[in-house]
C-alpha positions as CSV (number, residue, x, y, z in Angstrom):
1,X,123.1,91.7,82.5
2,X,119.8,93.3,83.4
3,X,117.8,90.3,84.5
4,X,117.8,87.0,83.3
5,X,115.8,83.9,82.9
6,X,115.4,80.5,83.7
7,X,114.6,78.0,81.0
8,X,112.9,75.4,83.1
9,X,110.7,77.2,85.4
10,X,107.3,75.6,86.1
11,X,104.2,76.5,87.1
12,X,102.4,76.1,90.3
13,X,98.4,75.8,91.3
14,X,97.3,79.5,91.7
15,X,95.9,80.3,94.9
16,X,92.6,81.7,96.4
17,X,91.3,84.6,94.5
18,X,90.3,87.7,96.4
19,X,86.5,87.9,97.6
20,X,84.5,90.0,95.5
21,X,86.8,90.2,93.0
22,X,86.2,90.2,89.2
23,X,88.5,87.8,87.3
24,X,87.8,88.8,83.8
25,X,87.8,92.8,85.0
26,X,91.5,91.6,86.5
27,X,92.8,89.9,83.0
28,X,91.2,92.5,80.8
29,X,93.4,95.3,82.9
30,X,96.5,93.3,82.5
31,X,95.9,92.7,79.2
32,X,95.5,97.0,78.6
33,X,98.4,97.9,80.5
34,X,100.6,95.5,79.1
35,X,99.6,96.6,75.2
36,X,100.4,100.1,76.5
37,X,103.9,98.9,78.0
38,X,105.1,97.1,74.9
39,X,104.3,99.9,72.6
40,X,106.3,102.4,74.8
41,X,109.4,102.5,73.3
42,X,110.6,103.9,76.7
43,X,109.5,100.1,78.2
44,X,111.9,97.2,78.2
45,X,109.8,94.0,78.5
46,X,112.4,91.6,80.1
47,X,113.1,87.8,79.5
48,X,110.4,85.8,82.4
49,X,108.8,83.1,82.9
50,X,105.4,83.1,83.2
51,X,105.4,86.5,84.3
52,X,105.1,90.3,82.2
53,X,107.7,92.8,83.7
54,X,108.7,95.2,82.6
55,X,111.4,97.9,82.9
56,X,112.2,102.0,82.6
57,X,115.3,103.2,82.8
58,X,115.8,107.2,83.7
59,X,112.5,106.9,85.0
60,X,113.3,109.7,87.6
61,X,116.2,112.1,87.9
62,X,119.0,111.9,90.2
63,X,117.4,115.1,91.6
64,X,113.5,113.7,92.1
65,X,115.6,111.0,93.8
66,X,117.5,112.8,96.5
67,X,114.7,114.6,97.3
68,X,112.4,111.6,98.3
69,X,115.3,109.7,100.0
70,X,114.8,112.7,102.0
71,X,111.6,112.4,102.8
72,X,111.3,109.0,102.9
73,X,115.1,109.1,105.7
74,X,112.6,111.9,108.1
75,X,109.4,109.1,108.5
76,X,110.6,105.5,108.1
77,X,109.4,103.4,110.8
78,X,109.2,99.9,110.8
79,X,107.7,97.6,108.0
80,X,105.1,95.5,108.4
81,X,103.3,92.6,106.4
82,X,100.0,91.3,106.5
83,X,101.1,87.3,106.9
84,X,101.8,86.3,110.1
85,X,105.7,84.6,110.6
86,X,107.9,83.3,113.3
87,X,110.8,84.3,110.9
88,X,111.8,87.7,113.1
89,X,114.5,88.5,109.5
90,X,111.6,87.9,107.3
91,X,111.1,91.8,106.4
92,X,113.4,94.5,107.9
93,X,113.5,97.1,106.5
94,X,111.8,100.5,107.5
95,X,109.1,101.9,105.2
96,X,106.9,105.2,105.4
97,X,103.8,106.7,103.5
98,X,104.7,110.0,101.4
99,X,101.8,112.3,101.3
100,X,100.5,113.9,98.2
101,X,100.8,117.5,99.8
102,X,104.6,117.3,98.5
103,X,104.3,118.7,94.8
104,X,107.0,116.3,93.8
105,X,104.7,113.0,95.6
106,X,101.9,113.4,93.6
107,X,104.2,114.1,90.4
108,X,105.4,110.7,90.8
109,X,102.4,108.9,91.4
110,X,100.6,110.4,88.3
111,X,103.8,109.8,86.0
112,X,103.4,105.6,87.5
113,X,99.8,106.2,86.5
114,X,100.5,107.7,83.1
115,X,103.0,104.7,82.1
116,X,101.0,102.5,83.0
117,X,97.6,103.8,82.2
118,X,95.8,103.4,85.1
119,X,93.6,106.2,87.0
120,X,95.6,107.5,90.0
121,X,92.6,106.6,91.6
122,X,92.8,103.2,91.4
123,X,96.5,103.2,93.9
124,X,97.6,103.2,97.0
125,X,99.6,105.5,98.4
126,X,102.9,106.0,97.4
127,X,105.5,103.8,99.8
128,X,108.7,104.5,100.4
129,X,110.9,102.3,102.0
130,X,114.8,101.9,103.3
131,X,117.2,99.0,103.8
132,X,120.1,99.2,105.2
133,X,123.3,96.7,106.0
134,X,121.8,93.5,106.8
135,X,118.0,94.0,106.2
136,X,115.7,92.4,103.5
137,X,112.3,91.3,102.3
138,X,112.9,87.9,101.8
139,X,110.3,85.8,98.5
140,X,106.5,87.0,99.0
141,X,104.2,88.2,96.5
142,X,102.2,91.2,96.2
143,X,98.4,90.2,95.9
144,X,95.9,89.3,98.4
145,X,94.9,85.5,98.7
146,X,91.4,85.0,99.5
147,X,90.4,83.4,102.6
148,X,92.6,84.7,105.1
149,X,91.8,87.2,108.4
150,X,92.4,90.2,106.0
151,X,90.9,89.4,102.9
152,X,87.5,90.9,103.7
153,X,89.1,94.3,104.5
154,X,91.5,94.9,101.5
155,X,88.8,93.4,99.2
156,X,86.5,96.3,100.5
157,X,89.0,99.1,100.0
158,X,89.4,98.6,96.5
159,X,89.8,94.5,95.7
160,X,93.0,93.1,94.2
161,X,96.1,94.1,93.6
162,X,96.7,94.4,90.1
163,X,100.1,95.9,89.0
164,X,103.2,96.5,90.9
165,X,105.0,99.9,90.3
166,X,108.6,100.0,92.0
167,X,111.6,102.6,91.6
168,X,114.7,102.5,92.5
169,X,116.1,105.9,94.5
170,X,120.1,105.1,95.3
171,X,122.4,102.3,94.2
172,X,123.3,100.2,97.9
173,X,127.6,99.5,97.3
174,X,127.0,96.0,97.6
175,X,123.6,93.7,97.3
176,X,120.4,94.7,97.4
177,X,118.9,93.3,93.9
178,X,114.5,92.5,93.3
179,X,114.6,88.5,92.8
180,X,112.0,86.6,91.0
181,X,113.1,83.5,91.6
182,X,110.2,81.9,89.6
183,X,110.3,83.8,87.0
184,X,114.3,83.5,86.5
185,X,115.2,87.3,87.0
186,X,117.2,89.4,89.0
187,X,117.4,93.0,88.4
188,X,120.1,95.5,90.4
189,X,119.0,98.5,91.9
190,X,119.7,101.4,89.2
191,X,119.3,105.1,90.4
192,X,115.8,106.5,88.5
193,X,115.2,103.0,87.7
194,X,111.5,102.0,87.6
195,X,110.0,98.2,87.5
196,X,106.9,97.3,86.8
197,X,104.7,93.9,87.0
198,X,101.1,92.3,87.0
199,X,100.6,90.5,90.0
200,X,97.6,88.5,88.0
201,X,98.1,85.8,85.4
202,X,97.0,86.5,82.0
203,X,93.7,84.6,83.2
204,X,93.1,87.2,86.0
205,X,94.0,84.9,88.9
206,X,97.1,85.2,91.4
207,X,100.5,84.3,89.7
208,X,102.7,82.8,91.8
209,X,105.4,83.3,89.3
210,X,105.4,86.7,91.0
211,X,107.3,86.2,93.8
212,X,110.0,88.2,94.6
213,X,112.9,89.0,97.4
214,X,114.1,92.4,98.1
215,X,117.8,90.8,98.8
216,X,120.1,91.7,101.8
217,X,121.6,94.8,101.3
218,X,125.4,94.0,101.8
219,X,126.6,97.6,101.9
220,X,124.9,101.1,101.9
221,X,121.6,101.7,102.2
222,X,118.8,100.6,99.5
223,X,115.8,103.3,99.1
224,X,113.1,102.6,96.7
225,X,109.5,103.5,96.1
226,X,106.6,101.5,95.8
227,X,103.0,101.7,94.4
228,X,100.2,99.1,94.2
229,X,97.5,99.7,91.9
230,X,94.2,98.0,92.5
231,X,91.0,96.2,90.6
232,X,89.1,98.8,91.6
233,X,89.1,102.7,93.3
234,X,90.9,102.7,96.4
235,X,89.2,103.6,99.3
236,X,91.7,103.8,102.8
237,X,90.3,102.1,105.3
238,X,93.6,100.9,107.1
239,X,93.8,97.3,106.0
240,X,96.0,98.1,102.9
241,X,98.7,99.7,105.1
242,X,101.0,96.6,105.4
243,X,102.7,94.4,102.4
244,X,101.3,91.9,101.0
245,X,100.9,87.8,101.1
């Protein structure tokens, strides 16, 4: 099995929206990209509560794969998160920013654009990040709650995080899998393998059915790729550098 789902999910409050940010803009994208994702016949919308993800198999070749596990293996350096925590095993794994003067970087970020329709301006930079034996992101989501010490500054360089674009680079021997525990899915990490998900509710607020776990990787190592797309264009001005909430 792919993912699967879990009948009697429920719902929770949503939290603070994002200062300055536009709630029917955030719906109305989520409601484009994911018309564009369900008439892709290379898209596979999978089984979730209250959540639209989907998935792309062969997304990248085992090629484009090696070769950013390579660069991604030359500049990890530890990962960090915007939310403060006592929990030292909380996120452990090593993560680095690819730059866009590789060919093959900026190949893959307009490809995650193209799928999902977005302007290439409207991302981050392209993430990669590493997990060996042991480490993990343990359940967080990807969007910015309002009200908190760095709300201000992300909402400045671009405003919320809208759609989550994640690819799988190697397959870890053992563990490893992105958990929505919410949302009842699991999906194993698939070489070329891409994943894809709004962070915003069909009503363009926060959906807390979108928290997720990187799990432990039990064997190997785990490399993957990650790209947030935002509300608006996306402007670096340092705050965006860490995960998110």
């Amino acid at each position: 099995m792919i993912a699967r789902a879990t009948a009697g999910a429920k719902a929770a409050g949503s939290p603070t929206s994002l200062e300055g940010s536009d709630q029917r803009l955030l719906a109305e994208i989520g409601e484009r990209v994911r018309g564009k994702l369900d008439a892709d016949p290379r898209a596979e919308r999978l089984e979730a509560q209250g959540l639209d993800i989907f998935i792309v198999h062969g997304f990248m070749t085992p090629e484009e794969c090696d070769a950013l596990t390579g660069l991604i293996d030359a500049d990890v350096k530890p990962s960090q998160i915007f939310r403060s925590t006592a929990d030292p095993e909380y996120r452990t794994s090593l993560t680095c920013n690819l730059p866009r003067a590789e060919a093959l970087v900026l190949e893959v970020e307009q490809r995650m654009a193209d799928l999902l329709g977005v302007p290439l301006e409207q991302s981050e930079t392209l993430q990669g990040q590493r997990y060996t034996p042991g480490q993990q992101f343990k359940a967080h989501h990807d969007y910015f709650t309002g009200g908190k010490s760095y709300s201000e500054a992300v909402a400045k360089e671009g405003g919320q995080r809208t759609w989550t674009a994640m690819v799988f680079l190697n397959e870890p021997e053992a563990g490893g899998s992105t958990r929505f525990e919410r949302a009842g899915v699991e999906v194993p990490p698939r070489t070329g393998t891409l994943l894809t998900w709004n962070n915003m509710g069909r009503d363009g607020l926060p959906n807390r059915f979108t928290r997720h776990e990187g799990s432990r990787v039990e064997a190997g190592a785990k490399h993957v790729l990650t790209k947030w797309f935002r509300e608006r264009e996306w402007r670096r001005l340092g705050a965006g550098d860490a995960h998110g909430s």
